[in-house]
N, C-alpha and C positions, 0 to 999 in steps of 0.2 A: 173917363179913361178906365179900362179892364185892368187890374191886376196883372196879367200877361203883358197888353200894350204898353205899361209902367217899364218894367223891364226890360221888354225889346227896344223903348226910346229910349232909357237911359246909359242901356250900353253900346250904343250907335253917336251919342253922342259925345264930341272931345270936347267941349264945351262945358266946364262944372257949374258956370249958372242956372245953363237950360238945367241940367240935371237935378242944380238945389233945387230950382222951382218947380221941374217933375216931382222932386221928392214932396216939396211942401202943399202941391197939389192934391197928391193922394193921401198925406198926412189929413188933410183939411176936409177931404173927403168921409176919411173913416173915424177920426179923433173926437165924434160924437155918438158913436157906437155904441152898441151894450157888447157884451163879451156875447151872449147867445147872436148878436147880429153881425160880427163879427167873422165869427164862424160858419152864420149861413153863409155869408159873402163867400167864406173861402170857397165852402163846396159848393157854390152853384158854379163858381170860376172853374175850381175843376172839372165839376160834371161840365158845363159848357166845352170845356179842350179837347175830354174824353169824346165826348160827342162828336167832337168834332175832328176829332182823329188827331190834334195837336197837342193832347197833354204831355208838360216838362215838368218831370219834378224838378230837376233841379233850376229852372226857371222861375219858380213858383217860390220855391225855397228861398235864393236868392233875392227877389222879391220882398218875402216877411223877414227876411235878414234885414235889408237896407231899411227897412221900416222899425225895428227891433226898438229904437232906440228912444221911439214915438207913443209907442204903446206902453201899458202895465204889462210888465212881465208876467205876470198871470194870464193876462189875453194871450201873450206870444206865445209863452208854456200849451194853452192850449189849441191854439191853431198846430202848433207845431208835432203836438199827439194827435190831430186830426189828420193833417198833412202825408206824416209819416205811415199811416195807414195804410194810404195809396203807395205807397211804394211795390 
């Protein structure tokens, strides 16, 4: 599951199971990360959106918000001056 797709199913869904399990999904996905891969992930997600004519920040944002809580504040800190870049 993309970063973006994370997003679009969890606010589509009324259901807060599906959603913890989306959430723990992507947790599980990325919670073996280094902070530098971390960071590619985010920007190829973006460049992948850019590309594709669908980038949201605030989707995106959104996104490493609901994950906030998973990561080292330091990783977050820095996706999130990468992130804001693209604004």
């Amino acid at each position: 599951m993309k970063l973006s797709d994370f997003n679009n199913n969890s606010t589509r869904q009324s259901d807060s199971a599906s959603s913890n399990d989306d959430l723990m999904s992507k947790y599980n996905e990325l919670k073996d990360l280094s902070q530098d891969d971390l960071s590619k992930t985010l920007l190829e997600e973006v460049k992948r959106q850019k590309q594709n004519g669908t980038f949201n920040y605030q989707q995106v944002a959104s996104t490493m918000e609901s994950l906030k809580g998973f990561i080292p504040n330091e990783n977050y800190e820095n996706m999130k001056r990468i992130l804001d870049s693209f604004k």
